[in-house]
LODO-864913 format. One record per residue (C-alpha): residue in one letter; x, y, z. Coordinates in steps of 0.5 Angstrom, whole numbers, padded with zeros to 4 digits, always signed. Example, Ala and Ser with C-alpha at 12.3 -4.5 7.8 and 13.67 -1.06 7.14 Angstrom:
A+0025-0009+0016;S+0027-0002+0014;
***
This chain:
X+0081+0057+0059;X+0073+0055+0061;X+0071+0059+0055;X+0076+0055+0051;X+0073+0049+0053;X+0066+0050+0052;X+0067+0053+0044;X+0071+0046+0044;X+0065+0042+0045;X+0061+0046+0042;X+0064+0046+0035;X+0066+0038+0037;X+0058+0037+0038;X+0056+0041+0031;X+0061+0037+0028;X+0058+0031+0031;X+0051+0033+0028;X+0054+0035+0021;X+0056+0028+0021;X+0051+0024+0024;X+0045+0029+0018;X+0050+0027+0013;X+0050+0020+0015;X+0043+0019+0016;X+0041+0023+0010;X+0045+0018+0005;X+0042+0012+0008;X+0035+0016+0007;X+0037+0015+0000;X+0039+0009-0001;X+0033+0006+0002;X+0029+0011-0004;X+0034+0008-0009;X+0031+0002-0007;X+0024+0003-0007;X+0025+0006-0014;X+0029+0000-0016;X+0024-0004-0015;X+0019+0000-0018;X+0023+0000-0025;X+0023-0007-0024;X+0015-0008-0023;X+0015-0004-0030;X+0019-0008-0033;X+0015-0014-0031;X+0008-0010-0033;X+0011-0008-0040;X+0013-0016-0041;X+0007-0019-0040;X+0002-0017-0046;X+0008-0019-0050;X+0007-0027-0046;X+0000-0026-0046;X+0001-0025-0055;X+0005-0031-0055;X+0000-0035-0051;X-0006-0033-0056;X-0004-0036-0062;X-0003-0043-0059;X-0009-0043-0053;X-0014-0038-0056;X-0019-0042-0053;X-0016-0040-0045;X-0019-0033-0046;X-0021-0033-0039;X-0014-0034-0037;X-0011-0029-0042;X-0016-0024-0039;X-0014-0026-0033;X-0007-0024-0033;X-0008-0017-0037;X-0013-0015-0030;X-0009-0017-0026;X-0003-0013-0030;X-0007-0007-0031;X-0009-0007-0023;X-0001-0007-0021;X+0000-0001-0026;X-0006+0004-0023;X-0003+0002-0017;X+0001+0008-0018;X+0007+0005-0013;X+0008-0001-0011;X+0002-0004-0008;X+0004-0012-0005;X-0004-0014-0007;X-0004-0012-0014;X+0002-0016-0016;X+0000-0021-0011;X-0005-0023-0016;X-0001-0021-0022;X+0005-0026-0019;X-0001-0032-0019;X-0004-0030-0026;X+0002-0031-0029;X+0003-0038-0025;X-0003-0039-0028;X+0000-0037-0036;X+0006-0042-0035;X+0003-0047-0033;X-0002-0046-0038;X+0004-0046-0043;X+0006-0054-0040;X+0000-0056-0043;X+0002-0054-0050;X+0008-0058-0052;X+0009-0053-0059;X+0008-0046-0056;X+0014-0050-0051;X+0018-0051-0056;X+0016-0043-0059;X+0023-0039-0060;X+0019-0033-0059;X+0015-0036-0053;X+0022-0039-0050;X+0025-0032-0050;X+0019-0028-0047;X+0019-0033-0042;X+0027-0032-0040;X+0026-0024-0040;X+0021-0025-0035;X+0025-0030-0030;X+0031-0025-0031;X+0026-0020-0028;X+0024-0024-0023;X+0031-0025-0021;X+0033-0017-0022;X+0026-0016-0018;X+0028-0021-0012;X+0035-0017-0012;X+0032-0010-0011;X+0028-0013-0005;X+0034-0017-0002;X+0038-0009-0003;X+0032-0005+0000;X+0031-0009+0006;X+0038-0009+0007;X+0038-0002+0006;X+0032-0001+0011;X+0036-0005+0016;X+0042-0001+0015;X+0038+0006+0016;X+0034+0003+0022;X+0040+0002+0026;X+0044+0008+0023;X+0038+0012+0026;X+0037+0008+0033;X+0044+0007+0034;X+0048+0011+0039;X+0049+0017+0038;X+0045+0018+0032;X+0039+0016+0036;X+0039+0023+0040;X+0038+0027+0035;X+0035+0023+0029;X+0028+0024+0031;X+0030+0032+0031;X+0032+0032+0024;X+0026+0028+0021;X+0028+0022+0020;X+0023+0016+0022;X+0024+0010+0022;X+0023+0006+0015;X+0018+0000+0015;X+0020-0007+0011;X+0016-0007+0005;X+0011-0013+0005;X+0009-0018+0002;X+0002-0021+0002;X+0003-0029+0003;X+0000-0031-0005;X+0006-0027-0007;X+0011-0031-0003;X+0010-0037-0005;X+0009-0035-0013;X+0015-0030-0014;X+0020-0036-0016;X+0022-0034-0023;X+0017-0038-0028;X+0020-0045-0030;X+0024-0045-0036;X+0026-0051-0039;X+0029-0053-0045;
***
């Protein structure tokens, strides 16, 4: 009967485990969708800007150092190879530097292609700010699924670290408002 009972807690102990990796495990992963997501987004906003850059030159081809401006920093946020909060924190302020650029040239507001640029670009602005929102949300989740009892027995024994809430830089936060689109 004793032998009943420990095979009992014993099986009832894995299964708990079982439960608890599986749990973890897909929190894990839904942190990494984040960060991927995110990642998708930025690329989307590195291919975008040439293509504002080009709308922009043929109305203010004089403002050379702030085309070349925009283009560094974009290539600085692409080397990265990730995510790095510096390089689109400069990126972020260069193109607030381009629109505003733009409000100087009433033709090149009214340009259907500039307008159309500068839409996509807010819509990647807003997806990017999404997919942060869903990232922290899901390192939240992940964070306290792994501190929580009884998770917190065993997670450290699994390998699940606890995961960090990305990080902006102060520049960035006050820049990664969707640009201004007026019609």
């Amino acid at each position: 009967m004793f032998l009943m009972i420990v095979i009992a807690a014993v099986v009832i102990l894995a299964l708990m485990m079982i439960a608890i990796y599986n749990r973890l495990v897909g929190m894990r992963q839904t942190v990494n969708q984040g960060l991927a997501d995110i990642d998708a987004q930025l690329r989307q906003r590195h291919d975008l800007i040439p293509n504002l850059v080009a709308s922009v030159k043929g109305y203010a081809a004089h403002e050379k150092e702030t085309f070349d401006a925009v283009i560094a920093a974009r290539n600085r946020a692409e080397a990265g190879g990730g995510i790095d909060p510096a390089a689109e924190a400069g990126l972020g302020a260069a193109l607030g530097k381009l629109i505003a650029l733009a409000e100087a040239y009433p033709d090149l507001k009214a340009s259907a292609n500039f307008q159309s640029l500068q839409g996509e670009l807010a819509d990647v602005e807003d997806k990017l700010a999404a997919a942060r929102r869903a990232l922290n949300a899901a390192v939240a989740r992940y964070n306290a699924g792994r501190e929580s009892f009884p998770a917190v027995l065993f997670a450290s024994a699994f390998g699940f670290q606890a995961a960090e809430m990305p990080r902006i830089g102060e520049s960035e936060s006050a820049v990664a408002l969707p640009p201004k689109v007026e019609f």
